[in-house]
Structure formats: structure tokens, C-alpha cells
C-alpha positions in Angstrom: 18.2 26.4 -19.8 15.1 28.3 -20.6 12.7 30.3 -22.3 11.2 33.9 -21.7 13.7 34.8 -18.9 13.2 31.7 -17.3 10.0 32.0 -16.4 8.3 29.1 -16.9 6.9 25.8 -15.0 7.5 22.4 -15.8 5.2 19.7 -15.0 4.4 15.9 -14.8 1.8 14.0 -12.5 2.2 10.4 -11.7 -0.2 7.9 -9.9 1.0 4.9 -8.2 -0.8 1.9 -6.6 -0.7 0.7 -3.0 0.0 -3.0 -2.1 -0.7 -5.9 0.6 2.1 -8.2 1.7 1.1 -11.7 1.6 4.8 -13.0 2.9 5.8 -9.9 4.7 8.3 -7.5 5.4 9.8 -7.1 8.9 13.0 -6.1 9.6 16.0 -3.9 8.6 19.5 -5.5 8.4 20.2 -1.6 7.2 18.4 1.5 8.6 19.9 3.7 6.4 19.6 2.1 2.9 16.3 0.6 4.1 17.5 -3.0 3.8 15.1 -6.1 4.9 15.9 -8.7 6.6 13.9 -11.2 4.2 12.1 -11.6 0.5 8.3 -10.2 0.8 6.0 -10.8 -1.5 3.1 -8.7 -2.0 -0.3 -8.0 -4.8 -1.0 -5.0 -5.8 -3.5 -3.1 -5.7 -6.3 -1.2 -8.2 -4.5 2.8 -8.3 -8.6 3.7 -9.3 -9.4 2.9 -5.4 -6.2 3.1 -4.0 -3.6 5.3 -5.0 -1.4 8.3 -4.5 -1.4 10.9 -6.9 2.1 13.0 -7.3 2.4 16.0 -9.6 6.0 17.7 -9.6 6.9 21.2 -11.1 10.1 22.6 -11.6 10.9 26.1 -12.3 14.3 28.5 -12.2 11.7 30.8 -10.3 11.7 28.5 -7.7 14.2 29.1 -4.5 13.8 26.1 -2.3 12.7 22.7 -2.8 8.8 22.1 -1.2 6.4 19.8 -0.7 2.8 19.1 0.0 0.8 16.1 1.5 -3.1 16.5 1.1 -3.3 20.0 0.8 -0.6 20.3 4.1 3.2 21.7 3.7 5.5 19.2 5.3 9.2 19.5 4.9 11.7 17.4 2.4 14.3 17.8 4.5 14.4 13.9 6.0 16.7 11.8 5.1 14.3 9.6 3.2 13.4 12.5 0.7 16.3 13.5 0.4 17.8 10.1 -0.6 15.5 9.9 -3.3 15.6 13.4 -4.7 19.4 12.8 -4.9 19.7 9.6 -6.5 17.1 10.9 -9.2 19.0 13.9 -10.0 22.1 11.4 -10.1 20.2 10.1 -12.8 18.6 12.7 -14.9 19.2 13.2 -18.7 19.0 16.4 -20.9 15.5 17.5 -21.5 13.8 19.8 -24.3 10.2 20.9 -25.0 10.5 22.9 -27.9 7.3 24.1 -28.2 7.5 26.0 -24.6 10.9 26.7 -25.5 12.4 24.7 -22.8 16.1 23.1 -22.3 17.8 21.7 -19.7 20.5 20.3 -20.0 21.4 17.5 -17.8 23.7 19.4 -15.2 21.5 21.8 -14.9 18.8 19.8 -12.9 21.0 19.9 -9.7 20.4 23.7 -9.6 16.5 23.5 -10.3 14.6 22.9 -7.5 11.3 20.9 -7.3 7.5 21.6 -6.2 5.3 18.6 -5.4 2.3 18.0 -4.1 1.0 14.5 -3.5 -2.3 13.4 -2.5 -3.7 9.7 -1.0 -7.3 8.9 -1.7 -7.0 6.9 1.3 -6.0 7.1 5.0 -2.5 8.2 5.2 0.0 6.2 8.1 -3.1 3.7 9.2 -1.7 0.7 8.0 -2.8 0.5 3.9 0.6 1.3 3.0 0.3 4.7 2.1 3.8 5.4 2.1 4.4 2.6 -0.1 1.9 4.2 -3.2 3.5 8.0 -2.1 7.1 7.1 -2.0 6.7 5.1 -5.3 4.8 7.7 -6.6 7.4 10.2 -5.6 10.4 8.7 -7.4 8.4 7.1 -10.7 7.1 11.3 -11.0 10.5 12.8 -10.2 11.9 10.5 -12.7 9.8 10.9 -15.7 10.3 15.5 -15.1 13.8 14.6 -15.1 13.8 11.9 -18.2 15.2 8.8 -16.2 15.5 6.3 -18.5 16.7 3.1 -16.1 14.5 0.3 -15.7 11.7 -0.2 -13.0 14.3 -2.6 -11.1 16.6 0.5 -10.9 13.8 3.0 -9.8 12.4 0.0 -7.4 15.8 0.4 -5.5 15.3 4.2 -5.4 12.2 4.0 -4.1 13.1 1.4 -2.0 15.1 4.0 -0.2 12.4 6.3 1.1 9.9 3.4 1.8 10.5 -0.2 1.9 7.7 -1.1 0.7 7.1 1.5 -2.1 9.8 -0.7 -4.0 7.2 -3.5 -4.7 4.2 -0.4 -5.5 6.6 0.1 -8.7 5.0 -3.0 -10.5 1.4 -4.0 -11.0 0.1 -7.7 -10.3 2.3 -10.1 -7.8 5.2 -8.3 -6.8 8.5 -10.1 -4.9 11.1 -7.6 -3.0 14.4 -9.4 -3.2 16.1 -8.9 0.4 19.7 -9.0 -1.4 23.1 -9.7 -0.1 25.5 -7.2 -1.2 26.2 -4.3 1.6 25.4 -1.0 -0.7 21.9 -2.5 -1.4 22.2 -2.8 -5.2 20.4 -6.2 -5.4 18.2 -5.2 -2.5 15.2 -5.0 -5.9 11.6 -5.4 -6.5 10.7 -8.3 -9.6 7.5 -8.7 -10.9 6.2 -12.7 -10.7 3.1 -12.3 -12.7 1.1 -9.1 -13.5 -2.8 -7.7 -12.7 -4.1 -10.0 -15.3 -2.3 -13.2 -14.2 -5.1 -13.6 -12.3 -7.8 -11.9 -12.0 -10.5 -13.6 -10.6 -9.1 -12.9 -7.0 -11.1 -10.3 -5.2 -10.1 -8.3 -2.4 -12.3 -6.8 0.3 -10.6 -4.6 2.9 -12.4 -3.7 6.9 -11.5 0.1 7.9 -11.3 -0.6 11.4 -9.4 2.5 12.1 -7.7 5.9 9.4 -6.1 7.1 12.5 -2.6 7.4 12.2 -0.9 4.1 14.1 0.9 4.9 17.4 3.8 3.0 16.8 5.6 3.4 13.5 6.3 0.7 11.1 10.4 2.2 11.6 10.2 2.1 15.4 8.3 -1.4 15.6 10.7 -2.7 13.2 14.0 -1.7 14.9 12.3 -3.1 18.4 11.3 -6.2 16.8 14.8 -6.8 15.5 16.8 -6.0 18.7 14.3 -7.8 21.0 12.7 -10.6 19.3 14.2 -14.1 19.1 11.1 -14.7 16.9 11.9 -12.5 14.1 15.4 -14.2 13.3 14.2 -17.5 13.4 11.4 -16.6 10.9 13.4 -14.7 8.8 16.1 -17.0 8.6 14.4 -20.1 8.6 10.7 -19.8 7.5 10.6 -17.0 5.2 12.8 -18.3 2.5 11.3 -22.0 2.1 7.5 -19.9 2.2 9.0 -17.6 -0.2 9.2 -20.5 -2.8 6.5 -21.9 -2.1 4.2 -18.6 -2.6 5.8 -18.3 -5.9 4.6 -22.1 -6.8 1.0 -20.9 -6.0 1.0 -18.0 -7.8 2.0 -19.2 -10.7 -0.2 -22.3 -10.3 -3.2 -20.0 -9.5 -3.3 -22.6 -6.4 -5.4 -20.8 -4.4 -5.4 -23.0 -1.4 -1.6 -23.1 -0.8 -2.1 -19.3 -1.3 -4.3 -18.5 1.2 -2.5 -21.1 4.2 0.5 -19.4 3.3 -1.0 -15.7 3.5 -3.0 -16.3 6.7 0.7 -18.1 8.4 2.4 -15.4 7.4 -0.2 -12.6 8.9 0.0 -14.9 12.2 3.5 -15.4 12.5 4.0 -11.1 12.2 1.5 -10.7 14.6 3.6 -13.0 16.3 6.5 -11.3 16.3 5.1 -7.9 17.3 3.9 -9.9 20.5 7.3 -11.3 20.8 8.8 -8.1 20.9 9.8 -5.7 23.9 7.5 -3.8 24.8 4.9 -5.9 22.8 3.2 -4.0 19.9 -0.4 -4.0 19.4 -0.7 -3.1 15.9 -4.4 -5.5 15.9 -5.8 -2.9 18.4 -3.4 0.1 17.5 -6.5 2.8 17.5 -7.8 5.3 19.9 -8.4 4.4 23.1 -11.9 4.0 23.3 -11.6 1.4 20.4 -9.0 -0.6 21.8 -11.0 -3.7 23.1 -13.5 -3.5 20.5 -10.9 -3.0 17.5 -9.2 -6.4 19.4 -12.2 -8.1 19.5 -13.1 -7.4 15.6 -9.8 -8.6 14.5 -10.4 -12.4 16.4 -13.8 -12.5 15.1 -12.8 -11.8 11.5 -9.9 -14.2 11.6 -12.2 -16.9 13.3 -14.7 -16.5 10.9 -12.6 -16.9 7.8 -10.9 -19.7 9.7 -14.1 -21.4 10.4 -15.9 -21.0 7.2 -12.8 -22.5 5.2 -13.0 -25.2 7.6 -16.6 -25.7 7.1 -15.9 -26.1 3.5 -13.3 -28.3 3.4 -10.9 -25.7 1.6 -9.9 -22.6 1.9 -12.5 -19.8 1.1 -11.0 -16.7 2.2 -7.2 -15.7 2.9 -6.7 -12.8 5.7 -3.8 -10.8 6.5 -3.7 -7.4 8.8 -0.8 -5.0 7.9 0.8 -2.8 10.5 -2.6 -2.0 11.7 -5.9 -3.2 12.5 -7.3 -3.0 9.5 -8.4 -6.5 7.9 -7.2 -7.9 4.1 -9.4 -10.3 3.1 -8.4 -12.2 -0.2 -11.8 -14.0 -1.7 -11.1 -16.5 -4.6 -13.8 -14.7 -6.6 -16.3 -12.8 -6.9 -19.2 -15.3 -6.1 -17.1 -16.0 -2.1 -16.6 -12.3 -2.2 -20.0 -11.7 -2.2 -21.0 -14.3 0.5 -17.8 -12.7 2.2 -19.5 -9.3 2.4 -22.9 -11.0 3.2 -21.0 -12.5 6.7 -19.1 -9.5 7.6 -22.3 -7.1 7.1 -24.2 -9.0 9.1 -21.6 -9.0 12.1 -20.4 -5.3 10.9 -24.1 -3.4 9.5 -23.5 0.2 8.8 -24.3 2.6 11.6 -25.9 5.4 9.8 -27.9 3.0 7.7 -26.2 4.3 4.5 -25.2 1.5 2.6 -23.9 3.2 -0.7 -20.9 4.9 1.0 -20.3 2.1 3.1 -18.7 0.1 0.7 -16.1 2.0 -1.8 -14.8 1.0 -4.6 -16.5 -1.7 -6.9 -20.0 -1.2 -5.7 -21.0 -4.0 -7.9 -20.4 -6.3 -5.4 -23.3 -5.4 -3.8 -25.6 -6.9 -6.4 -24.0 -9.8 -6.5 -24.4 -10.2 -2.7 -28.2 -9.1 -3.0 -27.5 -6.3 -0.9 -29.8 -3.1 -2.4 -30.9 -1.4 0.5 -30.1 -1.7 4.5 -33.3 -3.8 4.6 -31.3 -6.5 3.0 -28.7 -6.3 5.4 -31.4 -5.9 8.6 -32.1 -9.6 7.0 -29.4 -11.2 6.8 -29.2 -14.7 8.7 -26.6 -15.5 11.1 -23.5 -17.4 9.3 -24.0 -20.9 10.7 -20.6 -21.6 11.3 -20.3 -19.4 13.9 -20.9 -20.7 17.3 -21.1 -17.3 19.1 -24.4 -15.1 20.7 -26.3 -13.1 18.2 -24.6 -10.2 18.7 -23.7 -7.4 16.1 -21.0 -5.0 15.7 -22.5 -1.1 14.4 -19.8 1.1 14.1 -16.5 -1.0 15.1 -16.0 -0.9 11.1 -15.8 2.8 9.4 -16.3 1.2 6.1 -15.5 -1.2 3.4 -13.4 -1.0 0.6 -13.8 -3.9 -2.5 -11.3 -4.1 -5.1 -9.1 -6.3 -7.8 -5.4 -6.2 -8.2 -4.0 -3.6 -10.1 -1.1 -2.2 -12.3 1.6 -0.3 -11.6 2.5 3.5 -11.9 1.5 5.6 -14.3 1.2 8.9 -15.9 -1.3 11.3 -15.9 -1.6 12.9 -19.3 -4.6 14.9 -18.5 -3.2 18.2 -17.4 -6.7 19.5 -15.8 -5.6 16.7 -12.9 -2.4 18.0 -12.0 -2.2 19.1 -8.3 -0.1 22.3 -9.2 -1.2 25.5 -10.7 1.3 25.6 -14.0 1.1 29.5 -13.4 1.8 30.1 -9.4 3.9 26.8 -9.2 1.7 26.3 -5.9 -0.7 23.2 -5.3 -3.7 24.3 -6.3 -6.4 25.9 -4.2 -3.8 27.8 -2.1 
């Protein structure tokens, strides 16, 4: 299996993209294999803003299998991990570096055991689907150490297994999970309808309401949802599957309109169905306490004012859709609406330490386009006129703002200097 008396440290480090459901997922028909209750369809988003990072050594030194999330141990021993590490393994092929003087062969990676460290440059469990980018991440890394060869359908399915979600994080662009019929999940799959460049003059801003950690779990919300809610069953069975088709028509079309009435339904009717459900779940106002009327309030003003300005205009400007969490999605057609967009929700939202470089991350440009150089700017921005309500403003019910385009899928990192794990020590870096 090895060089020098088998001491030595194999690595690869992956980076995997986050995404936003625009027809959404809700539902298990099976806990175990992680099996929806309807298609979703989601976009994908830019891995430079929103990503996980995943580097995974392997080493006969090593004695246990471990893992790391943002610098913190956490165990691999749920089910979910577990799942995936196995079904991986299943899969892995013979292996040789010759110039370290490596080779395993392929039975031999169900005696090695793994090191990984992961990291989200992005709130972890507050509703931006960071288990989607770190399960994703997880399998696409595991399986290029372990020289997988099946097809991204095929590793979708893995995935699919730790995280729902993380299935559709395998592909870049517009990404449709296939529900599937068959009881062991095969056909449970993500495809890809169109990738990042399909098009790309969508632009996406995101409202931080909240990166704490929700209260109630996607998992447990789910499995209330689907014994208690009459509301789920009707969607899933009758709704989802005509809106299904018809998302596809708009993406393919580049029909914005149909797009965004279908994506701010779909938001509505989940929302919906978290009311519906016993005991009701909250997900709009899901933050601390102190927030909770405030964070409930910001969610009805954004939706009204998207609502009202696309009314205003005759067409739709803006799609919105909230996540399992308060924080708000807002889909502009392009850049020119996204920069009015930001002008709107910075006049409600201003920054409350007057720092307007780190309150917007990711493409900073937008600010330019908005006319938005300094807080003065801001300070001056008029009222949108097609909101009726008082002049009132909202400093610090938003933590920040994120802008960004769709992106592709997972990748690898070839630049060793941005691995997460000391090739020496076998241990995250920093520890």
C-alpha cells in the first residue's frame, strides 16, 4: 500500500457551491435514504462567495476516522456521514502516485481511514443551505482521494444521502432534484437544466437577517410538516409537479416573468405549509428572541415591497424566496434592477455602524452601479414611492448584504497552500 513504512499523507481539497430553491423541497417519503416528497428545482450559487471548502487526508498512520467543521471537532459517527463514507468506499478504485511512492489498491481503502476538515465562508445551519455546499463538498472530495470515476448523477445520489439538498450543489447553473419512484432511491437524482452561463444576466442579492443557527431543524420541521399538514400533500401531489414543468419552460425561455410568479408562489406556499403544520414553525422569524418581531416585520416589508414595485411596473421586477430561515433571496433580472433593488432595501435597511464596504459582500460593484460610494449616499436616498408606509427605517434588523451571480459546480483545488490539513501532522491546520 505504501511508501517509507507507511508513513505518508494523502491529500485532495474540494470546493462546492451552495444553492437557493426556487420550487422547493419539503418532505421525506424516506428518512433514512433522504427521499423527497416532490421534484425541486434550485440555481446555484457563485462557490467565490458562497462555498464550502473540504480538504480530506488519508494516512495508514491514521487510527480513527475524524473530522472538523470551522476549526471545531465534531464526530462522523451519524448516520448521515457514515452513509456517505460508505458508499464512497463502495466505490473506490486502485490509486498510485508514483512519485511519493504511493499505492493502494482498491481494497485497501476500507482499512484507511480519513481526516477532513471543512470550512463555510458563510453562516453554518441559518438557512443558506450550508449543509447542502458541505455535504456536496464532502462526497465530490472523498470521491476524487478515492478515484471515483461514476458520473455526477451517481455522486448526486450519494450526496443526496447526507443532505437533501447537497444533491442539486453537485451541478452549477439551474439544477432539478428528481423525487424518483423506485423504493432504494436509485432514481431519487439531481439533473442539470441549463448551466451558470445559461443565463447570466440574473443577479442575486441575499438580506442576512439572522447567522444564528435556526431553532427548528430543516429534519424536524420536515417530518412535522409531513405528519401534520394537510397542506403539504396537496402541494406536493398536485401543485408541485404541473409548477415543476412549468419552471423548466421559463428557464429555458429565459422568461423571467413566469420565473419570478412561480418562485415567489412557491416561497408562499412553503411558508404556508410551515404555518399549516403542528405546532406551527416560524422559520420567517426563527432568530433570537429579541429579534423576533422585528425579523417578522422585515420579512413582510421585503415581500411587500418587491410585490408592490413589480406591480408598479406592470411586470415582474424582483423574484423573492426565504429558505428555512429568515433570511431573504431576492432574484433581480439584472444588474441595472439589482442596483435599484439595493438602492430600496438600503434606504429601509442603512448600515448601523455607517460602514458601507463590509456591508455588502461579494460583488462590491454593485454599489457603483447603484451610486452608492459612501454612507452619505445612502443618508440620501429618497423614499421608494411605491410604498405607502411612515418614513420609518430599519438600522440594524439586517446584519448585512451579500450580491452575487449563479455559479458552477464543485471543484478542485489544485493549489496545495489552500488545503485545510497540514500534509505533515495530518491535523487541520492551526491546531
Amino acid at each position: 500500500m505504501a511508501a517509507a513504512e507507511g508513513q505518508w499523507v494523502l491529500m485532495a481539497t474540494g470546493r462546492s457551491p451552495t444553492n437557493i430553491a426556487v420550487i422547493k423541497y419539503w418532505g421525506k417519503r424516506d428518512e433514512a435514504l433522504i427521499l423527497p416528497v416532490n421534484d425541486s428545482i434550485s440555481v446555484t450559487l457563485d462557490p467565490d462567495h458562497l462555498s464550502a471548502t473540504t480538504t480530506v487526508a488519508v494516512s495508514p498512520s491514521f487510527p480513527s476516522d475524524r473530522m472538523w467543521l470551522n476549526g471545531k471537532e465534531i464526530s462522523l459517527s451519524g448516520g448521515r456521514f457514515q452513509s456517505c463514507l460508505r458508499e464512497i468506499r463502495k466505490r473506490a478504485r486502485d490509486f498510485e502516485d508514483e512519485k511519493k511512492g504511493i499505492n493502494i489498491k482498491r481494497e485497501d481503502w476500507e482499512k484507511l481511514h480519513v481526516h477532513i476538515a471543512s470550512y463555510n465562508n458563510f453562516p453554518t445551519a441559518a438557512g443558506l443551505a450550508s449543509s447542502a455546499a458541505g455535504l456536496a463538498c464532502f462526497v465530490f472530495t472523498l470521491g476524487k482521494i478515492m478515484n471515483v470515476k461514476e458520473d455526477y448523477g451517481e455522486l448526486s445520489s450519494i450526496a443526496r444521502q447526507g443532505s437533501g439538498s447537497a444533491c442539486r450543489s453537485i451541478y452549477g447553473g439551474f439544477v432539478k432534484w428528481c423525487m424518483g419512484k423506485k423504493d432504494d432511491g436509485s432514481d431519487s437524482i439531481a439533473v442539470q437544466l441549463a448551466d451558470e452561463t445559461h443565463w447570466n444576466d440574473l443577479v442575486i442579492i441575499i438580506a442576512v437577517v439572522s447567522s444564528k443557527q435556526k431553532e427548528t431543524s430543516s429534519t424536524s420541521g420536515m417530518r412535522d410538516s409531513v405528519e401534520t399538514s394537510p397542506l403539504l400533500q396537496y402541494r406536493a401531489q398536485t401543485v408541485v409537479p404541473s409548477r415543476v414543468l412549468k419552471m423548466e419552460e421559463a428557464i429555458k425561455n429565459h422568461d423571467f416573468e413566469s420565473f419570478a410568479k412561480l418562485t415567489c408562489a412557491d416561497s408562499n406556499q412553503f411558508h404556508a405549509v410551515c404555518l399549516d403544520t403542528s405546532p406551527p414553525i416560524f422559520y420567517m422569524n426563527d432568530t433570537s428572541h429579541r429579534y423576533v418581531l422585528a425579523v417578522h416585520w422585515l420579512g413582510i416589508l421585503i415581500i411587500s415591497l418587491v410585490e408592490k414595485w413589480n406591480h408598479s411596473e406592470g411586470t415582474p421586477q424582483v423574484a423573492y424566496t426565504f429558505d428555512a430561515g429568515p433570511n431573504a433571496v431576492l432574484i433581480a433580472q439584472n444588474r441595472k434592477t439589482a442596483a435599484l433593488l439595493l438602492r430600496k432595501l438600503l434606504y429601509y435597511f442603512p448600515p448601523e455602524d455607517k460602514d458601507l464596504s463590509s456591508y455588502l459582500v461579494g460583488d462590491k460593484s454593485i454599489l457603483g452601479d447603484a451610486g452608492l460610494h459612501s454612507i452619505k449616499d445612502v443618508e440620501a436616498l429618497p423614499a421608494p414611492p411605491e410604498m405607502k408606509i411612515p418614513d420609518q427605517k430599519f438600522m440594524g434588523d439586517v446584519s448585512y448584504f451579500i450580491c452575487i451571480r449563479l455559479g458552477a459546480g464543485p471543484k478542485v483545488v489544485a493549489d496545495e497552500s489552500q488545503a485545510l490539513i497540514d500534509a505533515v501532522t495530518g491535523l487541520p491546520k492551526g491546531l
